[in-house]
VMD Tcl script that builds the backbone (N, CA, C; Angstrom):
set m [mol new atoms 213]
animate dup $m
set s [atomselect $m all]
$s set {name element resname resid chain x y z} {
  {N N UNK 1 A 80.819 -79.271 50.492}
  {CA C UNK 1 A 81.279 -78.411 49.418}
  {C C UNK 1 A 80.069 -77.841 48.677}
  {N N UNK 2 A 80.615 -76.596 48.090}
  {CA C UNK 2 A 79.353 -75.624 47.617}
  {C C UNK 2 A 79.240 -76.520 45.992}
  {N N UNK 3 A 77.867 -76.504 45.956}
  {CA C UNK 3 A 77.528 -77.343 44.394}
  {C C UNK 3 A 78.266 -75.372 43.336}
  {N N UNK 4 A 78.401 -75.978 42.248}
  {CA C UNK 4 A 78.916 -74.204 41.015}
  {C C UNK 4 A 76.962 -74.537 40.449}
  {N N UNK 5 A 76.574 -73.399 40.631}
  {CA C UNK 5 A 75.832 -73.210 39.481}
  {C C UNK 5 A 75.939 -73.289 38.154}
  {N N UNK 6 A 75.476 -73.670 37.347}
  {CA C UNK 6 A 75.829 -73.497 35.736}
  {C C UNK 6 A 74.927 -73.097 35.087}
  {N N UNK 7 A 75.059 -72.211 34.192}
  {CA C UNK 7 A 74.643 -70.918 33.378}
  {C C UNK 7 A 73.573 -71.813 32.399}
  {N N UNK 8 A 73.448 -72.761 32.364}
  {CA C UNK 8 A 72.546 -73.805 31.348}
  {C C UNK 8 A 71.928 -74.310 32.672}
  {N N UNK 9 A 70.512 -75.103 31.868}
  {CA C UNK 9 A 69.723 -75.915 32.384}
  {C C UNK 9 A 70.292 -77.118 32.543}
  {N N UNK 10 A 69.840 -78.151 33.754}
  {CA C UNK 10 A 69.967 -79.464 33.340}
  {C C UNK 10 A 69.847 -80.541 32.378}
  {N N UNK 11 A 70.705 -81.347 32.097}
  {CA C UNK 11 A 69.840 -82.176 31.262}
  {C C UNK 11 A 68.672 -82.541 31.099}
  {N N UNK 12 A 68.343 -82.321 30.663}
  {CA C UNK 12 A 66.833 -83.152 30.242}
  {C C UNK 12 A 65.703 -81.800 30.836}
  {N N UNK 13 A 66.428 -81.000 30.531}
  {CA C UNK 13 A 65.173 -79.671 30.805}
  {C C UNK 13 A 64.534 -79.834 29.778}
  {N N UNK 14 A 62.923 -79.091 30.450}
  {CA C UNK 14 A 62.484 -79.184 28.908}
  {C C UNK 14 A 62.198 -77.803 28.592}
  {N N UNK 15 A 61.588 -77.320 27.476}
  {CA C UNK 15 A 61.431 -75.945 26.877}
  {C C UNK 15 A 61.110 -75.432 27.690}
  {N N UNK 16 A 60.283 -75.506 28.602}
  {CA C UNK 16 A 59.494 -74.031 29.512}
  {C C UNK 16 A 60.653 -73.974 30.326}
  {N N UNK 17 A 61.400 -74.783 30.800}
  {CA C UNK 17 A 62.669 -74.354 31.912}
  {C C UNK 17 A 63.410 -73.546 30.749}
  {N N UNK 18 A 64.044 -73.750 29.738}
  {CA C UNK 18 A 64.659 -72.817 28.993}
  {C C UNK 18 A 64.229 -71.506 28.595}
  {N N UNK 19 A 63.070 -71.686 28.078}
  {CA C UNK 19 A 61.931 -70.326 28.156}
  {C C UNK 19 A 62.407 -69.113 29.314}
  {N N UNK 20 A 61.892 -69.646 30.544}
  {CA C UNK 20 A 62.100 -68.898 31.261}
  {C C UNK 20 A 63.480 -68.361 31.726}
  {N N UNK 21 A 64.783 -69.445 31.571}
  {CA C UNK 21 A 65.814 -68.473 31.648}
  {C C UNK 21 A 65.788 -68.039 30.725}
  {N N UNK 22 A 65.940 -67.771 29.710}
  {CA C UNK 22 A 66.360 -67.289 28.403}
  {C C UNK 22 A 65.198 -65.746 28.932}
  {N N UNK 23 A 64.332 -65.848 29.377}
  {CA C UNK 23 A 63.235 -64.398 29.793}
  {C C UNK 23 A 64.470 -63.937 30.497}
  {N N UNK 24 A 64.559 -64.716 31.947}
  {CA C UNK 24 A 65.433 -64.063 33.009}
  {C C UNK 24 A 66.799 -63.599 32.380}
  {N N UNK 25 A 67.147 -64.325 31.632}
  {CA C UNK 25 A 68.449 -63.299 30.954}
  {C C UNK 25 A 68.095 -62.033 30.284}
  {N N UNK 26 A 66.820 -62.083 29.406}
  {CA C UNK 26 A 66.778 -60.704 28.612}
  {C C UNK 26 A 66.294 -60.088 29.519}
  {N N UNK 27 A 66.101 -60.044 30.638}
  {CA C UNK 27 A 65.663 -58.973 31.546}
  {C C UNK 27 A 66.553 -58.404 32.524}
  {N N UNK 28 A 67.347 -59.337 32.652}
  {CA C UNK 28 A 68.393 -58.717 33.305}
  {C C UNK 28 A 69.490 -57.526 32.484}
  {N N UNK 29 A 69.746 -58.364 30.982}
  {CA C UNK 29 A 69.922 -57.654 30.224}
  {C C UNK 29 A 69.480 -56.134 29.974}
  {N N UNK 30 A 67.952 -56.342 29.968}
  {CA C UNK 30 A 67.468 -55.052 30.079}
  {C C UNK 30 A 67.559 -53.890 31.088}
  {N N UNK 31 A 67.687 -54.379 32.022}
  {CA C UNK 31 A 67.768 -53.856 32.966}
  {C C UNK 31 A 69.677 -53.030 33.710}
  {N N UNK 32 A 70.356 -54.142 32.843}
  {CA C UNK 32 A 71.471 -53.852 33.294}
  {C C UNK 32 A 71.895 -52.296 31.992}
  {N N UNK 33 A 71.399 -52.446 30.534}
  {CA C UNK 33 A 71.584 -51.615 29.451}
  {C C UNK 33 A 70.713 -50.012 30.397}
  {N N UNK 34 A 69.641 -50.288 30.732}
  {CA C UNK 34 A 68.927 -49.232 31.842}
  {C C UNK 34 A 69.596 -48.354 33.182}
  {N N UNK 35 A 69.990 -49.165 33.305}
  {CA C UNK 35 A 70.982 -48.381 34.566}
  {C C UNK 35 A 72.275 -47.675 33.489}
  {N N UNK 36 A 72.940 -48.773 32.616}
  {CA C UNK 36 A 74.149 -47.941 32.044}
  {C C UNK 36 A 73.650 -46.806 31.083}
  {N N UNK 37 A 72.364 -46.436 30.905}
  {CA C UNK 37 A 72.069 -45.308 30.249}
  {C C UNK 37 A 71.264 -44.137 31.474}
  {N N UNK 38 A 71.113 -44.706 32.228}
  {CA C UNK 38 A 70.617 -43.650 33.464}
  {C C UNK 38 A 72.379 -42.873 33.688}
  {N N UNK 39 A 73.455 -43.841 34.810}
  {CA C UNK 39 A 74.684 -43.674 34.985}
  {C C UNK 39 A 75.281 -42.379 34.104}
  {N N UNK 40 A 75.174 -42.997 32.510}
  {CA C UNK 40 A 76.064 -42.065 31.699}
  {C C UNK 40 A 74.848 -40.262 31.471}
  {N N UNK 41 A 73.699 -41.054 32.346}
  {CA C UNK 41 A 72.548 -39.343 32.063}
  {C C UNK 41 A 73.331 -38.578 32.776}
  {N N UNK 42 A 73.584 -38.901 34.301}
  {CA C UNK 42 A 73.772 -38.867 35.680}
  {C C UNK 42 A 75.507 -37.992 35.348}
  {N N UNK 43 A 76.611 -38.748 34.914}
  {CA C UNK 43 A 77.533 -38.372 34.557}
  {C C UNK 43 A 77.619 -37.355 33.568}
  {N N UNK 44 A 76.542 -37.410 32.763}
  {CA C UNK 44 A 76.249 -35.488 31.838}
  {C C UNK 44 A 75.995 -34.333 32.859}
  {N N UNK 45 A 74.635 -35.062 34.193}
  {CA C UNK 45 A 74.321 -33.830 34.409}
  {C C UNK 45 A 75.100 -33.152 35.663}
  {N N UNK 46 A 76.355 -34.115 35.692}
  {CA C UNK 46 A 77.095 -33.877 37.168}
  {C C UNK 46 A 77.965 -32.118 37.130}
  {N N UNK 47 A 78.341 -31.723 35.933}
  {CA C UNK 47 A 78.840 -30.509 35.876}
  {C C UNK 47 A 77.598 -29.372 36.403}
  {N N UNK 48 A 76.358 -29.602 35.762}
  {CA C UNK 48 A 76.020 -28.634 35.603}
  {C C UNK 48 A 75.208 -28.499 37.319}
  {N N UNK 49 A 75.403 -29.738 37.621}
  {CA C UNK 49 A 74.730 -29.773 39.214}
  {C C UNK 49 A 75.932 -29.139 40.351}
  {N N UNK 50 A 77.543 -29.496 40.117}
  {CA C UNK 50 A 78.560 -28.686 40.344}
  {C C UNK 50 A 78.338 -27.297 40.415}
  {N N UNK 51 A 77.724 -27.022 39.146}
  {CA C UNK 51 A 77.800 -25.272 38.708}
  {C C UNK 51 A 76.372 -24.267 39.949}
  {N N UNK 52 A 75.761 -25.123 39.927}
  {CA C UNK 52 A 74.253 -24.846 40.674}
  {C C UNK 52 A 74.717 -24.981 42.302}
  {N N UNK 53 A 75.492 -26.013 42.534}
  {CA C UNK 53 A 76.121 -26.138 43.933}
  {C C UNK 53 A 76.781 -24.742 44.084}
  {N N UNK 54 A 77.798 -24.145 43.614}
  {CA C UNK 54 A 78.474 -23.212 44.123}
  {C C UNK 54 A 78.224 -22.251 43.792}
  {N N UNK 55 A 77.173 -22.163 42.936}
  {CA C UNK 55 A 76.025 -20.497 42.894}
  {C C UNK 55 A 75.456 -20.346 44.147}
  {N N UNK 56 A 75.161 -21.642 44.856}
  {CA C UNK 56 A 73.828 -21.485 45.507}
  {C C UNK 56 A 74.975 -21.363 47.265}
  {N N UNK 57 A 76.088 -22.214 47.274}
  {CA C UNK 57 A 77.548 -22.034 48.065}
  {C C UNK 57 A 77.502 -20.110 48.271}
  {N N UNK 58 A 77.700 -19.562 46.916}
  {CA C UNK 58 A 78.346 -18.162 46.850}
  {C C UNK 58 A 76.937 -17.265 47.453}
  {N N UNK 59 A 75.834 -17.671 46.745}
  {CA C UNK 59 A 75.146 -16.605 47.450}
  {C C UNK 59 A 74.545 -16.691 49.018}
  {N N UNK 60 A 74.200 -17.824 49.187}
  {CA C UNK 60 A 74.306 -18.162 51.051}
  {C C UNK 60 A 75.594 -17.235 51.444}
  {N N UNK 61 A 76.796 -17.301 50.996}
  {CA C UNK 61 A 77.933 -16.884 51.449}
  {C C UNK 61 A 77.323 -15.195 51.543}
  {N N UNK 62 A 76.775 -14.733 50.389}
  {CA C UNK 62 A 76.975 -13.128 50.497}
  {C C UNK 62 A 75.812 -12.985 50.949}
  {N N UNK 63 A 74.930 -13.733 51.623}
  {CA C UNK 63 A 73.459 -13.184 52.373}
  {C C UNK 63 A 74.131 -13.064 53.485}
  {N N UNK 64 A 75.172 -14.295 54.093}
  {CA C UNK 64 A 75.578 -14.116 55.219}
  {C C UNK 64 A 76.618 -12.484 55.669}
  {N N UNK 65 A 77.523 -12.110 54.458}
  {CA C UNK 65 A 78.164 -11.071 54.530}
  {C C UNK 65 A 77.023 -9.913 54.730}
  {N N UNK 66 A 76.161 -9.865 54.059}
  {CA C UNK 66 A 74.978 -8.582 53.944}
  {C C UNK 66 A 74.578 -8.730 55.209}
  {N N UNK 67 A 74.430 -9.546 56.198}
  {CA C UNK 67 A 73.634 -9.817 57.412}
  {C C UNK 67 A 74.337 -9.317 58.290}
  {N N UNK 68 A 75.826 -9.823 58.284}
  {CA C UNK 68 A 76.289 -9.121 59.486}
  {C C UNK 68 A 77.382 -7.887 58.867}
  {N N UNK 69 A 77.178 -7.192 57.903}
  {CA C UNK 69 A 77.488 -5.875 57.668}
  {C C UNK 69 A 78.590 -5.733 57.203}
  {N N UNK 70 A 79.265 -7.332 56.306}
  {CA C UNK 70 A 80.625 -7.238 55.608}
  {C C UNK 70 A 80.219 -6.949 54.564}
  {N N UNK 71 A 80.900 -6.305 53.295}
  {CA C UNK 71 A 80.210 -5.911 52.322}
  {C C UNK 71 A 81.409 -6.499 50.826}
}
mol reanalyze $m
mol bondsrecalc $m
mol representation Tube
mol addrep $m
């Protein structure tokens, strides 16, 4: 059977074992607040990357019409 991890140290840890999770948590922390502020950048700039997609869709489209003589 699988041992559960537990979110605390063992008994009888001493400070530097706590130290260091207590680091490994605020960094994960940090890291997890980092991505959810990249995500919500990402989710602002998704319209305007939409809008740039089908400019760039429409005019490929009318180079291709100009090329072969649809107008």
């Amino acid at each position: 059977m699988r041992e559960r991890l537990s979110p605390l140290p063992p008994r009888g840890a001493g400070p530097l074992t706590r130290s260091v999770l207590d680091y490994d948590d605020r960094k994960y922390q940090f890291m997890e607040q980092n991505l959810q502020r990249r995500m919500a950048g990402l989710k602002d700039k998704l319209p305007d990357i939409q809008k740039t997609l089908d400019t760039v869709r429409f005019l490929e489209l009318r180079k291709v019409r100009c090329i072969c003589g649809y107008r």
